[in-house]
CHARMM-style PDB file with segment names, atoms N, HN, CA, C and O in Angstrom:
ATOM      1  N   UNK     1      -3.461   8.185  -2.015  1.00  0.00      PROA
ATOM      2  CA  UNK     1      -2.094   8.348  -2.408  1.00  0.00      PROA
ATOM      3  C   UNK     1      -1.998   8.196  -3.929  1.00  0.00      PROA
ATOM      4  O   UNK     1      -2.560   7.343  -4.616  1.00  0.00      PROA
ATOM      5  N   UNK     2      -1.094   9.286  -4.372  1.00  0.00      PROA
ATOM      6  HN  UNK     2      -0.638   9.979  -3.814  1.00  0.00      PROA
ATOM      7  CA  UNK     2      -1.715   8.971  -6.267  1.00  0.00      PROA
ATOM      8  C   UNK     2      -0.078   8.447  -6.325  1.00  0.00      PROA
ATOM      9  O   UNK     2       0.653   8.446  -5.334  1.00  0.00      PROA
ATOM     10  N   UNK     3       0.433   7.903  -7.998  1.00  0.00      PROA
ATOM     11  HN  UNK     3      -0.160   7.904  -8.803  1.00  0.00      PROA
ATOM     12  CA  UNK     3       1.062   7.341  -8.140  1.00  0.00      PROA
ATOM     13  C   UNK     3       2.291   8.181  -8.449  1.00  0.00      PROA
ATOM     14  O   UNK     3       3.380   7.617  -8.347  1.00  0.00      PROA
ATOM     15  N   UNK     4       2.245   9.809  -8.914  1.00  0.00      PROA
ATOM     16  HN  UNK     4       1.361  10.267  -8.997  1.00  0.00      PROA
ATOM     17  CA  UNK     4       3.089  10.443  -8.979  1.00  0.00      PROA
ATOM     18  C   UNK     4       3.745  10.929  -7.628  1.00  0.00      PROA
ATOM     19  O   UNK     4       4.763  11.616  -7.540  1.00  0.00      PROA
ATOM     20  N   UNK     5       3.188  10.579  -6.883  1.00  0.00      PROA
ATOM     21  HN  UNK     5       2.362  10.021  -6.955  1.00  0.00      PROA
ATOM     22  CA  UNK     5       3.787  10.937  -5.346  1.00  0.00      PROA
ATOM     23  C   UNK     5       4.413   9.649  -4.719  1.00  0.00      PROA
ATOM     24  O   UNK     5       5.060   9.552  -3.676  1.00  0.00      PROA
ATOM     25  N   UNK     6       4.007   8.549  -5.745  1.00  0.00      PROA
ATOM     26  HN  UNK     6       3.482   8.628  -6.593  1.00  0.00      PROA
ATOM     27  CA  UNK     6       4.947   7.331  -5.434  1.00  0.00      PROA
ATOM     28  C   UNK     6       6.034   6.860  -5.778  1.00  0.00      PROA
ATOM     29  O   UNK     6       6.882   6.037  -5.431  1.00  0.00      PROA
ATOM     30  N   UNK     7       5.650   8.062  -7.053  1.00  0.00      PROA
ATOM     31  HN  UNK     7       4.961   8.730  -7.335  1.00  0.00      PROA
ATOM     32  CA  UNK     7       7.412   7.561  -7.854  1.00  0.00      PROA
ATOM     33  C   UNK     7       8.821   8.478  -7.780  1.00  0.00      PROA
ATOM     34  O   UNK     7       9.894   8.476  -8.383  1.00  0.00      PROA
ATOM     35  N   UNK     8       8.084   9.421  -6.475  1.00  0.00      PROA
ATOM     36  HN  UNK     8       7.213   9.422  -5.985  1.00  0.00      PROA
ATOM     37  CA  UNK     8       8.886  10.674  -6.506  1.00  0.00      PROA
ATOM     38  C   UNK     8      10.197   9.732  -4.784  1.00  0.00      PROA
ATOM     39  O   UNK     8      11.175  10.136  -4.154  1.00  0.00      PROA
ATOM     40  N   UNK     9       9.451   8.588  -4.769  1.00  0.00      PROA
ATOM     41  HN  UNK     9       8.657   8.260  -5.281  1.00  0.00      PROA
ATOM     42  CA  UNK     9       9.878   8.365  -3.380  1.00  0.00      PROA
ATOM     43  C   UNK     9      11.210   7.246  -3.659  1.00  0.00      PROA
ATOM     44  O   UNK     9      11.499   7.001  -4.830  1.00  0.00      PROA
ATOM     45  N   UNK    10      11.817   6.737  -2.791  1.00  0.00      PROA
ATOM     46  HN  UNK    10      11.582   6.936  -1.840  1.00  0.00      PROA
ATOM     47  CA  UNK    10      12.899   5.927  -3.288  1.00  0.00      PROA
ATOM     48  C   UNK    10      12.520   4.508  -3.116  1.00  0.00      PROA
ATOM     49  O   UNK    10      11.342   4.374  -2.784  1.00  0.00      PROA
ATOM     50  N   UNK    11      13.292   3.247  -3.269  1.00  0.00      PROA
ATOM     51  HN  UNK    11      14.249   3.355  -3.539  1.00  0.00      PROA
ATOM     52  CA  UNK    11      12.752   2.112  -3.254  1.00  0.00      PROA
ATOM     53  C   UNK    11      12.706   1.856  -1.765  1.00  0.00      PROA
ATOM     54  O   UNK    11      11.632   1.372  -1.409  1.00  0.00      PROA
ATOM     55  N   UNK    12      13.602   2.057  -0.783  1.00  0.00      PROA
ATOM     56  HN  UNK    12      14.475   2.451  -1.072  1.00  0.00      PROA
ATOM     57  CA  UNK    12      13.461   1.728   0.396  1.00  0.00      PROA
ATOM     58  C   UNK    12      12.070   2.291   0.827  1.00  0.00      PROA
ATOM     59  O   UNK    12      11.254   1.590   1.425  1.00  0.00      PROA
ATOM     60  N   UNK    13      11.882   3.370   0.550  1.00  0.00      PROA
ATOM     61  HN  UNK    13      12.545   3.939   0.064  1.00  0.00      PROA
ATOM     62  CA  UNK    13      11.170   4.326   1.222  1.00  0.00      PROA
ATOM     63  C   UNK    13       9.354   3.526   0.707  1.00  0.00      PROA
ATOM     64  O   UNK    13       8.366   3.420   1.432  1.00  0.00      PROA
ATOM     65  N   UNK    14       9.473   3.210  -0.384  1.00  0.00      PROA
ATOM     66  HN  UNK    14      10.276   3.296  -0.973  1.00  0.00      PROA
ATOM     67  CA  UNK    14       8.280   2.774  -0.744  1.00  0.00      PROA
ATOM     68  C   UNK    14       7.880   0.965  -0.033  1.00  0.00      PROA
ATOM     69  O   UNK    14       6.822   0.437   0.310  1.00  0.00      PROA
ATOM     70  N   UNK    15       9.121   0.548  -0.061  1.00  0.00      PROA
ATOM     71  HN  UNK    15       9.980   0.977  -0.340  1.00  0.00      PROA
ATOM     72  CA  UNK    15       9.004  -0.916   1.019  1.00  0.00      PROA
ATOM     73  C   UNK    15       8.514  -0.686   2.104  1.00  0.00      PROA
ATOM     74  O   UNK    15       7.538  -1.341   2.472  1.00  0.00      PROA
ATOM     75  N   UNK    16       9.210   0.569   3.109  1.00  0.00      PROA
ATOM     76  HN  UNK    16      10.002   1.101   2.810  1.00  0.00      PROA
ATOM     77  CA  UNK    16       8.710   0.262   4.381  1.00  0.00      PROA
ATOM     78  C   UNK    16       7.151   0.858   4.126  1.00  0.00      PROA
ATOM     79  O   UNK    16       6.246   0.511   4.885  1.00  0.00      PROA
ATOM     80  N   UNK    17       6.913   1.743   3.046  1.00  0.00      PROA
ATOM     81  HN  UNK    17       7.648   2.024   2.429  1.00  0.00      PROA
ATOM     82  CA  UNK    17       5.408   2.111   3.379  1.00  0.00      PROA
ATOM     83  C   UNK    17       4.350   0.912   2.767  1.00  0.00      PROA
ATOM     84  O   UNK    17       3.123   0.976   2.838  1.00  0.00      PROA
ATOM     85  N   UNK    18       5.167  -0.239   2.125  1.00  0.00      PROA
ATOM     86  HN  UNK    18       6.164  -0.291   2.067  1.00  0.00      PROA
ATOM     87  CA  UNK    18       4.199  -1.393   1.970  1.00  0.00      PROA
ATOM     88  C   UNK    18       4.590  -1.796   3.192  1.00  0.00      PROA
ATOM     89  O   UNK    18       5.784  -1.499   3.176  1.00  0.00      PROA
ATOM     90  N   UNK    19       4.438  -2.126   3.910  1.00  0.00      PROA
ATOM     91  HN  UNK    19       3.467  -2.367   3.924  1.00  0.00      PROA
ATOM     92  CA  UNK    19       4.932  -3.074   4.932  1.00  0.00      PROA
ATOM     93  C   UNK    19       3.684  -1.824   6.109  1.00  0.00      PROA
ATOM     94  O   UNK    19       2.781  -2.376   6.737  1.00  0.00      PROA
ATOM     95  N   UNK    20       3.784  -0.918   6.169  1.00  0.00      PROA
ATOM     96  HN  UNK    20       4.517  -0.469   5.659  1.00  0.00      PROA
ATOM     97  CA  UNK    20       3.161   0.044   6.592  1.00  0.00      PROA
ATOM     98  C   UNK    20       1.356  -0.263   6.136  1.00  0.00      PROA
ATOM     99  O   UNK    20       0.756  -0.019   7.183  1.00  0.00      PROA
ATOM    100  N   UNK    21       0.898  -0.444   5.664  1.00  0.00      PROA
ATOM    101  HN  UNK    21       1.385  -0.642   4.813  1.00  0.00      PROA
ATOM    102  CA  UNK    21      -0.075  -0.387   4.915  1.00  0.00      PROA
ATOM    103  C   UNK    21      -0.460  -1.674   4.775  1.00  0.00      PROA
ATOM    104  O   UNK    21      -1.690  -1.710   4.740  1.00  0.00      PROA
ATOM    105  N   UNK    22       0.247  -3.244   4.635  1.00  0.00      PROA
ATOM    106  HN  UNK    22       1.246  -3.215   4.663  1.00  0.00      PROA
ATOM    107  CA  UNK    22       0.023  -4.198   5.164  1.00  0.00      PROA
ATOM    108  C   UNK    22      -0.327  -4.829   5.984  1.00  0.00      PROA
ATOM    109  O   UNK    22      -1.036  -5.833   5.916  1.00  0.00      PROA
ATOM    110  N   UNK    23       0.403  -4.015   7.447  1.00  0.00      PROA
ATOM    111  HN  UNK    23       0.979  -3.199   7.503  1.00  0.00      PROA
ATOM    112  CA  UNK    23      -0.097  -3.578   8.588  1.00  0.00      PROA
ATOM    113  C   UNK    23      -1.358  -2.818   9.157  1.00  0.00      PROA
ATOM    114  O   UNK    23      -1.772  -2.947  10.309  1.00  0.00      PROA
ATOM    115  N   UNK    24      -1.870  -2.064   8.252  1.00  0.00      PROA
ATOM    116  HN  UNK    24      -1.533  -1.959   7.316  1.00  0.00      PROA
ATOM    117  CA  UNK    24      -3.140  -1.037   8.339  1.00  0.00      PROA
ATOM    118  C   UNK    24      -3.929  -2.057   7.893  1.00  0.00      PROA
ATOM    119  O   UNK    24      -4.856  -2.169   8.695  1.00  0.00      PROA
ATOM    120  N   UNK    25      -4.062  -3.174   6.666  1.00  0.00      PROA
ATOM    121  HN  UNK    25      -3.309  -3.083   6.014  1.00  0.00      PROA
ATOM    122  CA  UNK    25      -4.662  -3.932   6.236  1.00  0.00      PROA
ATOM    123  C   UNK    25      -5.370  -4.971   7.242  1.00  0.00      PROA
ATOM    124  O   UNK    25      -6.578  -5.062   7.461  1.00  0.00      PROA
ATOM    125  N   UNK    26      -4.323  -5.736   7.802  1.00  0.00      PROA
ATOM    126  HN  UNK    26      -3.342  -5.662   7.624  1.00  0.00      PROA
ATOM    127  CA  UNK    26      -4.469  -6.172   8.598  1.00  0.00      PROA
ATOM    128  C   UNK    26      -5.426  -6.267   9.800  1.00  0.00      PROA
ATOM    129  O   UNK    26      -6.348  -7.001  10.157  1.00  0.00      PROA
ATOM    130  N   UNK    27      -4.693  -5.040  10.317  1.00  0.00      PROA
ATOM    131  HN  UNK    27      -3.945  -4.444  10.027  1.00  0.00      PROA
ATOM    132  CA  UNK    27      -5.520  -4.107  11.588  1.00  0.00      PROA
ATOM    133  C   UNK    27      -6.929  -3.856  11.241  1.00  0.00      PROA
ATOM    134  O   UNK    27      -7.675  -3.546  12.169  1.00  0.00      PROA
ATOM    135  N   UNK    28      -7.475  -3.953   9.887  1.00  0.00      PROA
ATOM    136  HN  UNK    28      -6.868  -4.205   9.133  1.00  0.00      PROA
ATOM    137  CA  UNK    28      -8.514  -3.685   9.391  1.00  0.00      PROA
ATOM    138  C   UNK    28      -9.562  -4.710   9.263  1.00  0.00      PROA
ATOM    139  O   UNK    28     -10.729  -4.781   9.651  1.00  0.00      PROA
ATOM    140  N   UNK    29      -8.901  -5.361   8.701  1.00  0.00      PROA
ATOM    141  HN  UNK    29      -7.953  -5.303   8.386  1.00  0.00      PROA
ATOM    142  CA  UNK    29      -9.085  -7.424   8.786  1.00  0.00      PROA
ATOM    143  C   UNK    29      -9.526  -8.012  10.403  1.00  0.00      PROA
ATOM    144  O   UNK    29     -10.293  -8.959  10.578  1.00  0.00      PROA
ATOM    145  N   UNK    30      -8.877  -7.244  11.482  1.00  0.00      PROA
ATOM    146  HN  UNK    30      -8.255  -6.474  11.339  1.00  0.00      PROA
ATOM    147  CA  UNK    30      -9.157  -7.801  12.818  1.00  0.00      PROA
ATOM    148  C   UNK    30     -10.450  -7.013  13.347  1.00  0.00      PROA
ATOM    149  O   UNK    30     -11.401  -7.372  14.040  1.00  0.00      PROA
ATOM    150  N   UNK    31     -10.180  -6.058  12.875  1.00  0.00      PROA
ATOM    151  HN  UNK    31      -9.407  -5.766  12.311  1.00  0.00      PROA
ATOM    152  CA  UNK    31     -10.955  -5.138  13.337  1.00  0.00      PROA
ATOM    153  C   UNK    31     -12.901  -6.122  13.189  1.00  0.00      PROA
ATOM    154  O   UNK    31     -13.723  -6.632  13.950  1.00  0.00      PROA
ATOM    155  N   UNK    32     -12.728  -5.870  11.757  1.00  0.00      PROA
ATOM    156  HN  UNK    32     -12.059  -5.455  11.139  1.00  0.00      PROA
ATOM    157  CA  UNK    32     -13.776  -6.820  10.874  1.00  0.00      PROA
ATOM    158  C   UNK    32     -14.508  -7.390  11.554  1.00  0.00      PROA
ATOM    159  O   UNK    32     -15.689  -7.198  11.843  1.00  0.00      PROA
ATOM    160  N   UNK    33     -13.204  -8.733  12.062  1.00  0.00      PROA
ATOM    161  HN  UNK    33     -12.245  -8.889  11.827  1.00  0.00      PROA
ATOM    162  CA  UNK    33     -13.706 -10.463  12.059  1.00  0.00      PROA
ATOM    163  C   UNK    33     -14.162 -10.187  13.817  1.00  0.00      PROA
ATOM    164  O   UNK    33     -14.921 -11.048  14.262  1.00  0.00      PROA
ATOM    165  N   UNK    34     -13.779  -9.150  14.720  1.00  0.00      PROA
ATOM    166  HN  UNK    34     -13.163  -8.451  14.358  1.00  0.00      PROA
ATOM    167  CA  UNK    34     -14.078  -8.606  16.244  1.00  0.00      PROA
ATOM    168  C   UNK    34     -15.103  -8.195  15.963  1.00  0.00      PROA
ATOM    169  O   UNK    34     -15.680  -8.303  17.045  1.00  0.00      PROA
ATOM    170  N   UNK    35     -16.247  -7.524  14.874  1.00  0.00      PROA
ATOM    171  HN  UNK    35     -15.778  -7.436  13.995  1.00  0.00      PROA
ATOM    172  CA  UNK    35     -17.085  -7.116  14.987  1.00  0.00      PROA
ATOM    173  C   UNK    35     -17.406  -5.678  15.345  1.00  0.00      PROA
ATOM    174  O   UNK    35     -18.493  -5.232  15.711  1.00  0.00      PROA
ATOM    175  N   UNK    36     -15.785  -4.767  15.099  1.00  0.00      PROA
ATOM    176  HN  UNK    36     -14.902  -5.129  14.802  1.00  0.00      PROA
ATOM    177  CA  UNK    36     -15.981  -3.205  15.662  1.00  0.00      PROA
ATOM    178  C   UNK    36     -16.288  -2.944  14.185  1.00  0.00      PROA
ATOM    179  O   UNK    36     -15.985  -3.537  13.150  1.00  0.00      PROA
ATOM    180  N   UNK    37     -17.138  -1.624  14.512  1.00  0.00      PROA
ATOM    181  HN  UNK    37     -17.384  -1.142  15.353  1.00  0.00      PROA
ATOM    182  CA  UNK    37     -17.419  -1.145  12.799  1.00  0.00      PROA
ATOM    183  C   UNK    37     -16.390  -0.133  12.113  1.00  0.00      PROA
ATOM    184  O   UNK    37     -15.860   0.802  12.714  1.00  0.00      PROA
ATOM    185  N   UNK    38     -16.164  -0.483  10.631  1.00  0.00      PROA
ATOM    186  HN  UNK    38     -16.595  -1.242  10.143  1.00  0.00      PROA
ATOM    187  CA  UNK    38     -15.112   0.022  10.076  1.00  0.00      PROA
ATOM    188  C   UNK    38     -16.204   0.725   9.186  1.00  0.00      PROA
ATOM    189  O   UNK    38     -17.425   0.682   9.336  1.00  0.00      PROA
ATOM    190  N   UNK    39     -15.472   1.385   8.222  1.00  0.00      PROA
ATOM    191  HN  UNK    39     -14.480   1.420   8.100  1.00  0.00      PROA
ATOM    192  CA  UNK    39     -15.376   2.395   7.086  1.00  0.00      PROA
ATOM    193  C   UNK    39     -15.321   1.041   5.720  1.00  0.00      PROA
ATOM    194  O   UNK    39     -14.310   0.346   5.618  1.00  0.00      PROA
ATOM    195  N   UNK    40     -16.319   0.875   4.941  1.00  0.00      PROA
ATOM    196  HN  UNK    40     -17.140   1.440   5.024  1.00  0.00      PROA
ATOM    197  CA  UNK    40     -15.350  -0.055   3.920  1.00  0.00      PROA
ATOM    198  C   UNK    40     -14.889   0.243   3.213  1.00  0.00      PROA
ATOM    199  O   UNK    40     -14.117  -0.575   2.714  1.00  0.00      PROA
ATOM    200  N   UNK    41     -14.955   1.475   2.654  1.00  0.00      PROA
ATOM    201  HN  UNK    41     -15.582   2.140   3.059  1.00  0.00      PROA
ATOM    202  CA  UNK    41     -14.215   2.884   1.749  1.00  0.00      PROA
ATOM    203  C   UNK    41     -12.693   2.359   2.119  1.00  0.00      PROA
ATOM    204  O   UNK    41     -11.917   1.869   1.299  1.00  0.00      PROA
ATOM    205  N   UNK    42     -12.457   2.541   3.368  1.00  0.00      PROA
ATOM    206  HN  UNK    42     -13.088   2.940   4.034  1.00  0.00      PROA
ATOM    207  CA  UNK    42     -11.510   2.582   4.280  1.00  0.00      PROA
ATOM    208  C   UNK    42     -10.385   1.356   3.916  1.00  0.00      PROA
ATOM    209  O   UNK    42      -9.173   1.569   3.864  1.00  0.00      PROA
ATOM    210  N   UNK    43     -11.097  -0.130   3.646  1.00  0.00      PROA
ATOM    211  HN  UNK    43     -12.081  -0.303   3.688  1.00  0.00      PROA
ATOM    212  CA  UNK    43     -10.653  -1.517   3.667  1.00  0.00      PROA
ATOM    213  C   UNK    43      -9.804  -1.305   2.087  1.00  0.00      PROA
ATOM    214  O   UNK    43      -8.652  -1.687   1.880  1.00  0.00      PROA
ATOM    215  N   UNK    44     -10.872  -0.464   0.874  1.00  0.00      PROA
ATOM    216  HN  UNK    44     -11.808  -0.153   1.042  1.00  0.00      PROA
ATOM    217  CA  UNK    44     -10.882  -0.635  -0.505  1.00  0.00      PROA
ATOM    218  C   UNK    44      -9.645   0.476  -0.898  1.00  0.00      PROA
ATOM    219  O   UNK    44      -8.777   0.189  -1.722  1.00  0.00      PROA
ATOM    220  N   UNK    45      -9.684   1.557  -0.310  1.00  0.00      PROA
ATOM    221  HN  UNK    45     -10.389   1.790   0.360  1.00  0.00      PROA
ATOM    222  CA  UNK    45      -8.767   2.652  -0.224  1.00  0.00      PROA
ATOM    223  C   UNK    45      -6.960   1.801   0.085  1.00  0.00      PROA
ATOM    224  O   UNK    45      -6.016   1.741  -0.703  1.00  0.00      PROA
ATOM    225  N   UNK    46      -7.037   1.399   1.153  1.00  0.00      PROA
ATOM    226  HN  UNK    46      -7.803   1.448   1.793  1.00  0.00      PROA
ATOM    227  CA  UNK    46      -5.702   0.630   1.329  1.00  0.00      PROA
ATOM    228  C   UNK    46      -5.540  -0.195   0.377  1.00  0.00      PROA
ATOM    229  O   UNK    46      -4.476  -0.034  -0.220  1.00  0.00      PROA
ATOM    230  N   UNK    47      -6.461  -1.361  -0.149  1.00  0.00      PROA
ATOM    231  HN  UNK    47      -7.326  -1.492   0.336  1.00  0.00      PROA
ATOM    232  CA  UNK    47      -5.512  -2.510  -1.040  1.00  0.00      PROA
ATOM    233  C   UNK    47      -5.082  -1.837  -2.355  1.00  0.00      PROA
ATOM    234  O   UNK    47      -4.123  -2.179  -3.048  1.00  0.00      PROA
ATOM    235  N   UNK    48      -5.984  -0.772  -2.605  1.00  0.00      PROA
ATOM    236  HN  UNK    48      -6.762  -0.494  -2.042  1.00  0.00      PROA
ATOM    237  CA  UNK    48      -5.626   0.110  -3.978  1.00  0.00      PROA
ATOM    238  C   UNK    48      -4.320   1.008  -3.869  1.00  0.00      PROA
ATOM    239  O   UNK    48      -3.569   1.262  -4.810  1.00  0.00      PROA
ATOM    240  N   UNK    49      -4.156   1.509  -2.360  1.00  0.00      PROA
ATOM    241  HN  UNK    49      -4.766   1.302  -1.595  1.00  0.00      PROA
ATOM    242  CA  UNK    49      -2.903   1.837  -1.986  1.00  0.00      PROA
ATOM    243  C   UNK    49      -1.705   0.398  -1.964  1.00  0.00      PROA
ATOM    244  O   UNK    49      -0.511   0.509  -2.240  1.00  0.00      PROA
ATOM    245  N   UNK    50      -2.233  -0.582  -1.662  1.00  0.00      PROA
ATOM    246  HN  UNK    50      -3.204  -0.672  -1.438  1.00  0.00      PROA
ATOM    247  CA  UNK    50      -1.063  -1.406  -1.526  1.00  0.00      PROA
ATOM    248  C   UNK    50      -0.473  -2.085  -2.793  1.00  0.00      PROA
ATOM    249  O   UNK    50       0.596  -2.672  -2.964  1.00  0.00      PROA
ATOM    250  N   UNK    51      -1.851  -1.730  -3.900  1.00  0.00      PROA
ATOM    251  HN  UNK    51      -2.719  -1.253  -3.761  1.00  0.00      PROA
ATOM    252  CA  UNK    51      -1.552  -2.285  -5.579  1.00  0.00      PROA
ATOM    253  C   UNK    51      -0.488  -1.116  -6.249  1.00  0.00      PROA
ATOM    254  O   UNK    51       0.449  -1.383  -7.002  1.00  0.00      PROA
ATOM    255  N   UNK    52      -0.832   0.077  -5.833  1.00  0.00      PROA
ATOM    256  HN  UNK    52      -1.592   0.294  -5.221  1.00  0.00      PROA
ATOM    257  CA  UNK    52      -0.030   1.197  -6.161  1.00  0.00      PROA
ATOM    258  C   UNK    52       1.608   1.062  -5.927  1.00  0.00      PROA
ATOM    259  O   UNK    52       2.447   1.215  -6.815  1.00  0.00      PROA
ATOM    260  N   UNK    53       1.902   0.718  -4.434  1.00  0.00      PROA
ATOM    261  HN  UNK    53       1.220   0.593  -3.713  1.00  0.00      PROA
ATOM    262  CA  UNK    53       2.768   0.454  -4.613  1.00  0.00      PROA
ATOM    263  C   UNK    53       3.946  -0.106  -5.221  1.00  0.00      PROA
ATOM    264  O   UNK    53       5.052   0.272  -5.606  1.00  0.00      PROA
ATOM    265  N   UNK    54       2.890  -1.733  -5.113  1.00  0.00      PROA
ATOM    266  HN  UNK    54       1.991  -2.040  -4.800  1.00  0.00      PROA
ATOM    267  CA  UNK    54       3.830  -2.809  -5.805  1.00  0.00      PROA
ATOM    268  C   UNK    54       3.850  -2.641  -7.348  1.00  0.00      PROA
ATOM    269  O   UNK    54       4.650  -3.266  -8.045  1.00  0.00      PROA
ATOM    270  N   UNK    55       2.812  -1.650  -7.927  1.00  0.00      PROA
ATOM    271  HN  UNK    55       2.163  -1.142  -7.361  1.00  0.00      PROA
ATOM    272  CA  UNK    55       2.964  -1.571  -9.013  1.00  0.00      PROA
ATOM    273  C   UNK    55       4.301  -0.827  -9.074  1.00  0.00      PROA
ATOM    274  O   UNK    55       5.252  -1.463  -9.528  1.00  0.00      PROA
ATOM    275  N   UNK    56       4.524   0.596  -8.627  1.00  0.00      PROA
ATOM    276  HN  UNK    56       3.752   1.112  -8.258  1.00  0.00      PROA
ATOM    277  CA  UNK    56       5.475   1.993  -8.926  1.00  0.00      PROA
ATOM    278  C   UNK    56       6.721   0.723  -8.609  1.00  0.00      PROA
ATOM    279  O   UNK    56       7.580   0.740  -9.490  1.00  0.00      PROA
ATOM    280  N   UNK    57       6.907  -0.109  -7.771  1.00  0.00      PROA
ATOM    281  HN  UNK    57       6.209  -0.123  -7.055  1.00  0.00      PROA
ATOM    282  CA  UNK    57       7.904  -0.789  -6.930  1.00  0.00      PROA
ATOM    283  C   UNK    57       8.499  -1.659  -8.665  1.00  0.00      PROA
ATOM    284  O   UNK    57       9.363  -1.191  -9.408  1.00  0.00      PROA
ATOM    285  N   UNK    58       7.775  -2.867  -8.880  1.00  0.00      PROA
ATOM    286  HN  UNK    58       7.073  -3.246  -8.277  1.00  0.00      PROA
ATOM    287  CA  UNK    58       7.979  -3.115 -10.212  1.00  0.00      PROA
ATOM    288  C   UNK    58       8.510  -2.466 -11.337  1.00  0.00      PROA
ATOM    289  O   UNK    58       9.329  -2.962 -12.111  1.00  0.00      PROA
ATOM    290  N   UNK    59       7.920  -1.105 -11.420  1.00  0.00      PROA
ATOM    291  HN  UNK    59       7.255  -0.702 -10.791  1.00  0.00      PROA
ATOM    292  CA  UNK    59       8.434  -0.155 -12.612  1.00  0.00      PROA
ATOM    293  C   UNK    59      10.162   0.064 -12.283  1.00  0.00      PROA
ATOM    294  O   UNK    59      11.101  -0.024 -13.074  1.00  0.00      PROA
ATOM    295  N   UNK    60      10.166   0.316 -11.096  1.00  0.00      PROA
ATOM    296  HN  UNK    60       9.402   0.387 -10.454  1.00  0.00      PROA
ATOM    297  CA  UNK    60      11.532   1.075 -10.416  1.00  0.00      PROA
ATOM    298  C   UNK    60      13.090  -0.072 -10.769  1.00  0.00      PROA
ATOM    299  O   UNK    60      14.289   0.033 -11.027  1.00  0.00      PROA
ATOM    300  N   UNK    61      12.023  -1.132 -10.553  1.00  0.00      PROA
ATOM    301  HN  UNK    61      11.049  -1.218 -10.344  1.00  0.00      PROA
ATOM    302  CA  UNK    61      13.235  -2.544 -10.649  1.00  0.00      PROA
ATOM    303  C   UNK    61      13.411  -2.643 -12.108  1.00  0.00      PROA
ATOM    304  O   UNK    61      14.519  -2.564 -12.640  1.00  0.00      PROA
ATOM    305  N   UNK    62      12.321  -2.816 -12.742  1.00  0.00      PROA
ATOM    306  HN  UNK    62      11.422  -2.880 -12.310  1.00  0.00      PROA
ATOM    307  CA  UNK    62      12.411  -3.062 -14.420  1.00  0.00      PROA
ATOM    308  C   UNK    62      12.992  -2.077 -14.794  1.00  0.00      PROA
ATOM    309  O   UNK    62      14.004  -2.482 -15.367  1.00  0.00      PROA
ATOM    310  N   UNK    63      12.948  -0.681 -14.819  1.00  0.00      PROA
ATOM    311  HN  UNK    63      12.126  -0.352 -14.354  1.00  0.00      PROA
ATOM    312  CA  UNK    63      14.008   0.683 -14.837  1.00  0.00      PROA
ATOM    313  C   UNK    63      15.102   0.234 -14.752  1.00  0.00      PROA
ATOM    314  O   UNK    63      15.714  -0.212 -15.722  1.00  0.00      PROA
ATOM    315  N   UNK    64      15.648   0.279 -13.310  1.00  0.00      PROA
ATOM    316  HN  UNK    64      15.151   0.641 -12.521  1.00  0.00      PROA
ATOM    317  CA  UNK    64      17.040  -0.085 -13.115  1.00  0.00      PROA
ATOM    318  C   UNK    64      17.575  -1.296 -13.136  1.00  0.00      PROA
ATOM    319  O   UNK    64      18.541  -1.497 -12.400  1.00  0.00      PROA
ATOM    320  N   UNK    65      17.068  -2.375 -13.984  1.00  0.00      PROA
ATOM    321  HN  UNK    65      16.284  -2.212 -14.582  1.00  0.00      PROA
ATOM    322  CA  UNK    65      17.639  -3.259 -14.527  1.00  0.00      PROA
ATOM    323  C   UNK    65      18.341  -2.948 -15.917  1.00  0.00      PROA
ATOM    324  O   UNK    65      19.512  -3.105 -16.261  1.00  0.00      PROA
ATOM    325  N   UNK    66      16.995  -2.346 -16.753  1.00  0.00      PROA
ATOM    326  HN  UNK    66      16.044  -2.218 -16.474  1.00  0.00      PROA
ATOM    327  CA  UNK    66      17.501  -1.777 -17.705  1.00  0.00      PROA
ATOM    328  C   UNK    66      18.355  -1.221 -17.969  1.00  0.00      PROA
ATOM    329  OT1 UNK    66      18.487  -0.801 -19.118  1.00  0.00      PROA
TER     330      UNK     66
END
C-alpha cells in the first residue's frame, strides 16, 4: 500500500483500515506462536503498512488543526 493511496482516503476510512491490519497483525502473531508456517515478508509488509498509516493519519490531524 503506498502512501499516495493513503492520503487520497479520509480519516475514518484510514482508522478502520488500521484497526483492519491490526487485526491481520495479530492473526499473524497467532499464527507464529501455533507453529503454522507464515510468509515473513508477509509479518514485515503489514507493520510497514500499519506505520504508513499512522504516519498519513498524523499528517491529516496536524493539517486540519492548522
Amino acid at each position: 500500500m503506498k502512501a499516495l493511496e493513503l492520503r487520497a482516503k479520509s480519516v475514518a476510512d484510514l482508522k478502520t483500515l488500521l484497526i483492519d491490519k491490526r487485526k491481520e497483525q495479530f492473526n499473524l502473531r497467532m499464527q507464529r506462536g501455533s507453529g503454522q508456517p507464515i510468509r515473513s515478508s508477509q509479518v514485515r509488509e503489514t507493520r510497514r503498512d500499519i506505520a504508513r498509516i499512522k504516519t498519513v493519519l498524523g499528517q491529516k490531524q496536524i493539517g486540519g488543526a492548522a
